[in-house]
C-alpha positions in Angstrom: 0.0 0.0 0.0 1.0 3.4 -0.7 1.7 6.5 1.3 -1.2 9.5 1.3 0.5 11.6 -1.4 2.6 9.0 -2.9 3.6 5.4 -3.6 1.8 2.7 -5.5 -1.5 3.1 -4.3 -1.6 6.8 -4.9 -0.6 6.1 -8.3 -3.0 3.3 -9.0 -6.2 5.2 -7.8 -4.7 8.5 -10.2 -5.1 6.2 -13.1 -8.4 4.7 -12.5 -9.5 8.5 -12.1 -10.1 8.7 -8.4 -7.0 11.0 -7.6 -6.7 13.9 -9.9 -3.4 14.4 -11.8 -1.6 17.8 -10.7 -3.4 20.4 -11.2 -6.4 18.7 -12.4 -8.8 19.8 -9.3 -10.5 17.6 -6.7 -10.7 14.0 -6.2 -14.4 14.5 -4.9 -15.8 15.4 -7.8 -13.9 12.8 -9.8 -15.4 9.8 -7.2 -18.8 11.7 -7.5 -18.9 10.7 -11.0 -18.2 7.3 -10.7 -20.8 7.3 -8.3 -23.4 8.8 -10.8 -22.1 6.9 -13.3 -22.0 3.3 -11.1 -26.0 4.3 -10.3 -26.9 5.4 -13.7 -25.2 2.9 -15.9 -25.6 0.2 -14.0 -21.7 -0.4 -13.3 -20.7 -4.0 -12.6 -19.0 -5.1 -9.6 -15.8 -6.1 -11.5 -16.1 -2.6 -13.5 -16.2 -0.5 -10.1 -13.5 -2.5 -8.4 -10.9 -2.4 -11.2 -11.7 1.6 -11.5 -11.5 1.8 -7.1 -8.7 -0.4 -6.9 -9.9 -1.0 -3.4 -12.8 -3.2 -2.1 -14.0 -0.5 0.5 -13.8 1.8 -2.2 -15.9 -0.4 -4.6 -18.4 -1.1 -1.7 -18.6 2.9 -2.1 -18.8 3.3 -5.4 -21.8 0.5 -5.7 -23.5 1.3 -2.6 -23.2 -2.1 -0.8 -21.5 -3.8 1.9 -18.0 -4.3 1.1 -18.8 -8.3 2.1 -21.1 -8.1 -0.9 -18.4 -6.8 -2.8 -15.8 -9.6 -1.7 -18.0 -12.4 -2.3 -19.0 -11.3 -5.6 -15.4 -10.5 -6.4 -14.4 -14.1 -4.8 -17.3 -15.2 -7.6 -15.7 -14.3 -10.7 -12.4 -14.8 -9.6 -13.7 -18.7 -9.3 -15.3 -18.3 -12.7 -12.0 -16.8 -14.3 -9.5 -19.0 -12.5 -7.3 -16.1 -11.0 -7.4 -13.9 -8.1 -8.9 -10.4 -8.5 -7.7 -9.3 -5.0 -4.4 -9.8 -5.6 -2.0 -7.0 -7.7 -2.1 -9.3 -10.9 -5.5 -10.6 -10.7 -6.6 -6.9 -10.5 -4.0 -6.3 -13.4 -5.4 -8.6 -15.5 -8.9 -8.0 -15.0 -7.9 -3.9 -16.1 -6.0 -5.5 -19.3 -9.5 -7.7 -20.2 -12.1 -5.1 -19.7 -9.8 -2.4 -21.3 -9.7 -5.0 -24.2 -13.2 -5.7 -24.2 -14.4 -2.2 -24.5 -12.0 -1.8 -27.2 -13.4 -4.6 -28.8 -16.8 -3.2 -28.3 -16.6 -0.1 -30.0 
């Protein structure tokens, strides 16, 4: 985990969108939109948690108890034979869906 203003965390939750790049304003309003967007477009569970990074934050994002979140999570990892929890699980699942919506287009 990182350090508040630094490290790998920091980083990780900049590039999902959830911690503004300098000079790029508030990361309130950033996780406000995800929020809007997680209600109005119906995002998924593995969606929200490869944008959050972070379970809690995911819980957040979705509005449900971050147990819901895990055992979902815990669900698909089953169903896609690798860890989502873990840094390469998570990874991998940013590589697919970046893929898929790619592919979608």
């Amino acid at each position: 985990m990182g350090v508040r203003g630094g490290g790998h965390q920091h980083d990780a939750d900049r590039r999902a969108g959830l911690v503004p790049a300098p000079g790029r304003g508030g990361g309130a309003a950033r996780r406000a939109r995800l929020r809007h967007r997680a209600r109005r477009h119906r995002l998924t569970p593995l969606e929200a948690y490869c944008a959050a990074g972070s379970l809690r934050r995911t819980a957040d994002l979705l509005h449900l108890h971050h147990s819901s979140v895990v055992r979902r999570l815990e669900q698909l990892g089953r169903a896609l034979d690798f860890e989502l929890t873990e840094p390469d699980g998570l990874l991998r699942a940013r590589l697919a869906l970046t893929a898929w919506r790619l592919l979608d287009d």
